[in-house]
Structures are given as structure tokens and as C-alpha cells.
N, C-alpha and C positions, 0 to 999 in steps of 0.2 A: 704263280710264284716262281720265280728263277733262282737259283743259289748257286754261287760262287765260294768255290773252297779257296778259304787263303792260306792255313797254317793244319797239320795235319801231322801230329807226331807222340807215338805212345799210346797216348789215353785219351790223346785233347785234341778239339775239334773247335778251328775257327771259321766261320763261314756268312758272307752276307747274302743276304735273304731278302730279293726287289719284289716290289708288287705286293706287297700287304701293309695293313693298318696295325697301327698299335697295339689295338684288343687284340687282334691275331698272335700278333708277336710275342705278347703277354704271358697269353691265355697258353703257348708253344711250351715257352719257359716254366709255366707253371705245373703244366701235364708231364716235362719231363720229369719236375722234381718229384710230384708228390703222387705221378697217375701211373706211369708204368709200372709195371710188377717187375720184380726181382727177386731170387732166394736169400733168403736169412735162417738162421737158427730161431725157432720159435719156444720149443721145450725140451729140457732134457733132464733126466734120468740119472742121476747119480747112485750107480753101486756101491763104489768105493769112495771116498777120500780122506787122507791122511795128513795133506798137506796143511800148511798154515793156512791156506785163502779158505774163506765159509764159502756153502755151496753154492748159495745165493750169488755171493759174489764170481763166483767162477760161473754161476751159468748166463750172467750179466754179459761179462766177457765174451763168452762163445757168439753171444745174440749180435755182438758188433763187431765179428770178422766177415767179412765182406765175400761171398759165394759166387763164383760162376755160374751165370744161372743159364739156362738152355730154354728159353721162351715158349718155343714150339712142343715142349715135349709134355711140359706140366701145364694142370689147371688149377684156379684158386680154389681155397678151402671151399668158400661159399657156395660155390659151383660145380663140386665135385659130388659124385651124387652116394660117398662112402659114407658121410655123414660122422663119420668118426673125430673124434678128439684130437688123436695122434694122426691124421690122416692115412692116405696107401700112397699106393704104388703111381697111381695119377695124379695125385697133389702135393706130394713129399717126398722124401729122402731122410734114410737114417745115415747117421755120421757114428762111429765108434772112433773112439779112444781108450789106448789103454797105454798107462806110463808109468813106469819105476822107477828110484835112485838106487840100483843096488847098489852099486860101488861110493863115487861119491856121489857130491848134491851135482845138479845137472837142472835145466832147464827146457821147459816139454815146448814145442813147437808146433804151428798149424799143421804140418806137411806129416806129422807123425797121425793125422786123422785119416782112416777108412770109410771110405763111401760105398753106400751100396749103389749108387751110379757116379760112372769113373768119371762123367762130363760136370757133376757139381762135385765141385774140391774149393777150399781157399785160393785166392786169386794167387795169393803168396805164400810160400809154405815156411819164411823167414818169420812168420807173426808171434813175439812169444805169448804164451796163456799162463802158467806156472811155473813157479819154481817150485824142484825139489829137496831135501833133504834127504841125508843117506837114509835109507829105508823107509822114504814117503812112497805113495803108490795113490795114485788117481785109475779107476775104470768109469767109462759112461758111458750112453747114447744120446746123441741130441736127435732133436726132430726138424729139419730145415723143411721150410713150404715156402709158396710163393706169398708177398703182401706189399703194398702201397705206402709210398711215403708219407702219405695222408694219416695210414694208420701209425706210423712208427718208424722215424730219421732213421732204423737200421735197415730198413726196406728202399731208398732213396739211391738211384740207381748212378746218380751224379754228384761231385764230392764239389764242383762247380756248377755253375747255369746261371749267366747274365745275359742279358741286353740290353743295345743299347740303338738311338737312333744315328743312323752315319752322316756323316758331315757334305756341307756340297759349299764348295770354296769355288769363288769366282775371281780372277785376275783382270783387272780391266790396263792392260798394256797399252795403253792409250795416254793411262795416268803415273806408269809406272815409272819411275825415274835409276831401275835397276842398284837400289842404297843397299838391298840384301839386311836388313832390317830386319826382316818378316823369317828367316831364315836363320838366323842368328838367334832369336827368341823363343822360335819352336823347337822344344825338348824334345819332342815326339821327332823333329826331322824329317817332316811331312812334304819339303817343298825344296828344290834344289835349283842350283843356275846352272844355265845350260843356254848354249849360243847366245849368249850376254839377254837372257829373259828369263823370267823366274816361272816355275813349270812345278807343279804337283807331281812329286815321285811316289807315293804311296797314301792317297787321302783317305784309306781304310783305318790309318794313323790318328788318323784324328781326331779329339775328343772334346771340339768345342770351344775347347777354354778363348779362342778368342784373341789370342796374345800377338798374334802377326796382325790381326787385325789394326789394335791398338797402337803396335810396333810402326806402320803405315802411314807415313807424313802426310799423302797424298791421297789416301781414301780408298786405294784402286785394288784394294783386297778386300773381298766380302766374306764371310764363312755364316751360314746357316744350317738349321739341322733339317731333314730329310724327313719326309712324311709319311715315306712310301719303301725306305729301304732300312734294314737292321742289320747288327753286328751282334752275331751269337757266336758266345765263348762258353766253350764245354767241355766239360773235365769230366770222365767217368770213371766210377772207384772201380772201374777193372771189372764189376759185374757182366758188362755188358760190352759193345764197342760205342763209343759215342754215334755212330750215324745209325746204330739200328735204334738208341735210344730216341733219339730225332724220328724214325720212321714209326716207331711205336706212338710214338706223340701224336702225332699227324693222325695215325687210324684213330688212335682213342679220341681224336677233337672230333673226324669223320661220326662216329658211333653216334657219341652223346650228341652232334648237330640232330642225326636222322631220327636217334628219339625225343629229340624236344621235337622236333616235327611235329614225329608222328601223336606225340602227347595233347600237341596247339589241335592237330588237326580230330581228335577224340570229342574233345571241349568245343567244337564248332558243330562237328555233329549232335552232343546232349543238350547244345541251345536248342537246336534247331527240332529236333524231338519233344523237348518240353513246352514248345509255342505250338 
């Protein structure tokens, strides 16, 4: 597989991807959403609150602010061998908040939260959680661990993840009578004139629809979709950087290939025992 960075800014991550099949692409797409791990708020702890919001609803909150997660340092609960509820030190992270209105009402913010590791924090500390009232008072602890988008959209490490198949446009300048037609019709702006012939300026643009095709008196523009190459668009909620999310993907399809393997190859050995 070859990949071509086209757009690369903040969060978001554009990129075609040659040399693979569908299911691949798919199956990429699907791993990023729902297979990586990432930290979330799983439980917490409410000492105090005062405020208007029920606790339920405020620990609702907590569970969909979006955490920096540090991949390499933690393990999943499942896997961790403390067996505990609240998890440790190798599978979690406690968050402390503690928030007053003494003076007037005021509104508490992520970045007002304390971690007991300074590398998982809120991606953003502008998130609001409560409002206060003069003399309201919130205390907590949440418990952030690692979890799968599989189990729960606040664990989904991409707030984006499409694909799609990329376009292969053919010009046959043989037929072409230079009307600029095909150029005129495409929104996208896919194809421009240049030394009086029309030339593909950016066919990563492209989305199929067809319309220069159509636009073409003379036949001598083809557009087809590509069998072999994809265009992944990735947006990630800041948990993570989008290409480690992509590189997490990749091992976890790696993994789960080497144990269906090794699972096929289990099942050929207990035939073969049982005859």
C-alpha cells in the first residue's frame, strides 16, 4: 500500500491510499472508528453537588469530554491484571475537580480539572461542564481508562472517517474540440486549460458525479471509479493525532489477521486428530 498525504491541518488528515481493495479500505475505516482505544471518563464519584444539574446528569457530561490519551502508557481494563472496578495506575487515571461560586454565579470549566498524570488532561480546557450559583459548590473524582468505540461513541477516537473510491478521468484529445464545457460544469474544479488543452489539475477532487462527462459533445472525457486506490478523510477529536490513529488501525487489522490464522490453522489440526 502506498499513501499520498494531500491535506494535513490541525486535526484532519487527507490522504490516498494505492494498492488496496475495498474490504481493506473498509475494514481501515472501521478499525479507526470503533477498534482503537482512547481515554474517556468511565465513573465518577461525586462528593459534593449543589448545583442545579442531577448527578447523573453531570457525570453524563464528564464521560463526553474528549481526553488526551497517551496509547503507549496504558492498558485496557480487560487486560490489566488489577482486576479492580476503579481500575490503577496501569489502566486509569483519576481526574479531581473541585469548583465554588463564592462571589457570583460563574461557570466551571474542563481546564479547572486535576489529573494525576499531567499527559491525560481535556484536549481543551474552554469545555463548559456547570454552571454555578453564588454559593453552589461541586467536588469529584472521575475515573478515565482506556475503551473502544465498539463499546461506547465517547471512546471513538475520530469525530470524522470516510472513504471513498478516487476517480480515474481519461481525456481523449483526439476528440477534444477545446469548448471548455467540462470545466465550466465541474464545481469541484477538477480540470483546467492549459496551452489550449484541457489537463486534470487536481483529480483527488473528484467525486464521480459525472457532470463533465455529460457536459462533453464529443465523448472524449471518460471518468471511472478506481478499484485499487481510496481517499480517506479524517478528522480526530484531538484524542489522538490522526496518523497515529491510522497507524493503530493498521496493527489492530495486523493482529486480528494473525489470529484468525492462527484460529483456521487450530481447526485443521482437530480435524485432522479426530480422523
Amino acid at each position: 500500500m502506498e499513501v499520498r498525504i494531500l491535506d494535513r491541518e490541525n486535526n484532519r488528515l487527507r490522504f490516498l491510499a494505492q494498492g488496496i481493495g475495498l474490504a481493506i479500505a473498509n475494514a481501515l475505516r472501521r478499525a479507526m472508528i470503533a477498534e482503537v482505544p482512547s481515554m474517556a471518563i468511565e465513573d465518577v464519584v461525586i462528593i459534593e453537588n449543589s448545583s442545579s444539574m442531577r448527578d447523573e446528569i453531570l457525570a453524563h457530561r464528564l464521560g463526553l469530554i474528549p481526553l488526551r490519551t497517551d496509547f503507549g502508557a496504558y492498558v485496557l481494563r480487560e487486560k490489566c491484571e488489577c482486576k479492580s472496578e476503579l481500575g490503577c495506575g496501569k489502566c486509569g487515571v483519576i481526574l479531581t475537580l473541585e469548583a465554588e461560586a463564592s462571589g457570583t454565579s460563574r461557570t466551571v470549566y474542563s481546564k479547572e480539572f486535576k489529573s494525576s498524570d499531567p499527559n491525560i488532561m481535556p484536549v481543551s480546557g474552554e469545555i463548559p461542564i456547570v454552571k454555578l450559583a453564588q454559593g453552589q459548590k461541586i467536588r469529584l473524582e472521575a475515573y478515565a481508562r482506556l475503551g473502544r468505540g465498539s463499546e461506547h461513541a465517547k471512546w471513538q477516537p475520530v469525530a470524522v472517517c470516510t472513504v471513498r473510491p478516487s476517480s480515474e478521468i481519461t481525456i481523449d484529445l483526439k476528440k477534444c474540440d477545446f469548448c471548455k464545457k467540462c470545466i465550466k460544469t465541474c464545481y469541484k474544479q477538477v480540470m483546467r486549460a492549459e496551452n489550449d488543452k484541457i489537463e486534470i489539475a487536481e483529480y483527488e477532487k473528484c467525486d464521480g458525479c459525472k457532470e463533465c462527462e455529460k457536459a462533453c459533445r464529443k465523448d472524449a472525457i471518460k471518468v471511472e471509479t478506481s478499484k485499487d486506490t481510496f481517499l480517506f478523510d479524517i478528522e480526530s477529536t484531538g484524542v489522538l493525532p490522526p496518523e497515529e490513529v491510522f497507524d493503530n488501525a493498521i496493527e489492530i487489522l495486523k493482529e486480528k489477521t494473525q489470529e484468525f490464522v492462527e484460529n483456521v490453522s487450530k481447526l485443521g489440526l482437530e480435524e485432522e486428530s479426530d480422523e
